[in-house]
C-alpha positions as CSV (number, residue, x, y, z in Angstrom):
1,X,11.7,-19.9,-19.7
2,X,11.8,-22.3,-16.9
3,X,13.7,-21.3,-13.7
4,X,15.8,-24.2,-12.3
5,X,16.3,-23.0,-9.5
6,X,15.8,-23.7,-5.6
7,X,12.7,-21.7,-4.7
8,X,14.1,-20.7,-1.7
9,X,16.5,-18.9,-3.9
10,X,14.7,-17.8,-6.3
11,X,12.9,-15.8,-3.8
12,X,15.8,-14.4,-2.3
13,X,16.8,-12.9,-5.6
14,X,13.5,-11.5,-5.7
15,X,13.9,-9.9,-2.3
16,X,17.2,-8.9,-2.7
17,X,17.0,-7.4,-6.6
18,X,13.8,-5.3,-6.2
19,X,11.2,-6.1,-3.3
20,X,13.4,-4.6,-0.8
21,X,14.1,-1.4,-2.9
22,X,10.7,-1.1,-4.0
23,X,8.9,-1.5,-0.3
24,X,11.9,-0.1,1.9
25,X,11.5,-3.4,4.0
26,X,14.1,-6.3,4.8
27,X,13.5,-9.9,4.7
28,X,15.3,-10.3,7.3
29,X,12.9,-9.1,9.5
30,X,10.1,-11.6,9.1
31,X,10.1,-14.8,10.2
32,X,8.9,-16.2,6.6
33,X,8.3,-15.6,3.0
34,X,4.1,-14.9,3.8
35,X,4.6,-12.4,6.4
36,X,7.5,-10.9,4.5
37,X,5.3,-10.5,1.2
38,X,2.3,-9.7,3.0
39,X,4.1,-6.9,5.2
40,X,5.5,-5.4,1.3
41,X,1.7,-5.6,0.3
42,X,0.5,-3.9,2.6
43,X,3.7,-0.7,3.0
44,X,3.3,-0.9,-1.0
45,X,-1.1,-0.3,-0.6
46,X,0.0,2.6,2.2
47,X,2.5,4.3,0.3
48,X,0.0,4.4,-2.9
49,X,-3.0,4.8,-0.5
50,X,-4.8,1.5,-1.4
51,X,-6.8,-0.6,0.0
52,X,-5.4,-3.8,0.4
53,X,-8.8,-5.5,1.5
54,X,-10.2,-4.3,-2.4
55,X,-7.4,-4.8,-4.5
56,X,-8.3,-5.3,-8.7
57,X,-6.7,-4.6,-11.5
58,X,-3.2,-5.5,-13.1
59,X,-0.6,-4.1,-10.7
60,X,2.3,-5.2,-8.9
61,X,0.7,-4.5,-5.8
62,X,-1.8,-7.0,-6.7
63,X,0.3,-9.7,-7.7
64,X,2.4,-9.4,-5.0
65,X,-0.4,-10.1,-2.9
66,X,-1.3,-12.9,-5.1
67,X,1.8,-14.4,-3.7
68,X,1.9,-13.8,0.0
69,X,-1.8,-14.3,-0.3
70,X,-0.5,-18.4,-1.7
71,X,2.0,-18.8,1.1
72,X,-0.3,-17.4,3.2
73,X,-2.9,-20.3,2.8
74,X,-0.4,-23.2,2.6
75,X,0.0,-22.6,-1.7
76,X,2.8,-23.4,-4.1
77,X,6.0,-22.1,-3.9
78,X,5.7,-22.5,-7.4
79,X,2.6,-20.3,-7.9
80,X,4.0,-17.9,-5.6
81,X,7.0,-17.3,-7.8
82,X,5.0,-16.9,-11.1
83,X,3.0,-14.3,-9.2
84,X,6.5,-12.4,-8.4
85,X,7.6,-12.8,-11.6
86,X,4.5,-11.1,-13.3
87,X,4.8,-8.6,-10.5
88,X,8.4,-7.8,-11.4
89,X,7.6,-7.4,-14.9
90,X,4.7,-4.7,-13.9
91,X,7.3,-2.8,-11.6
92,X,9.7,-2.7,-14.9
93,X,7.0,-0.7,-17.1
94,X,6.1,1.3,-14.1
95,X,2.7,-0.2,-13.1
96,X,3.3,-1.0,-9.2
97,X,-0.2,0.5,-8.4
98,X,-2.3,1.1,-11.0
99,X,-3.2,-1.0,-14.3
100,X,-6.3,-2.2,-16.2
101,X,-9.0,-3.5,-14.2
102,X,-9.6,-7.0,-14.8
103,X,-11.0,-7.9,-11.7
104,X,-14.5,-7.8,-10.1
């Protein structure tokens, strides 16, 4: 299924429908998408006592650093918003910071 949306709003449905509930932060606070998905990274690998410099595995933690991790070096939006997307999935079944390791 193919999104036609803005990005810019796509992401702000993803902030608004589940990143804020699940890290207790608000976009509002950050001057951009990176430092907002970054800053929920890294509440999300406190509150689950990660380590967000060794993250593997198929989590939402993960992806979502997948994503600020793209807007963070200059990325796709695009590639950003698939990461969410996977991430939101994983949140839904209940995997936000633990799955299979497929990482090295």
């Amino acid at each position: 299924m193919h999104d036609f949306r803005e990005p810019e709003v796509v992401l702000r449905t993803h902030a608004s429908s589940w990143l804020g509930q699940l890290s207790g932060l608000d976009r509002a606070d950050y001057d951009g998408w990176a430092s907002y998905l970054s800053a929920t990274c890294e509440r999300l690998c406190a509150m689950h006592g990660l380590d967000p410099g060794h993250m593997k595995g198929d989590s939402a933690v993960t992806w979502i650093g997948m994503a600020a991790s793209e807007l963070l070096h200059g990325g796709d939006m695009g590639a950003a918003l698939v990461f969410l997307a996977d991430a939101e999935v994983l949140v839904a079944i209940g995997m936000v910071a633990d799955g299979p390791d497929r990482c090295c």
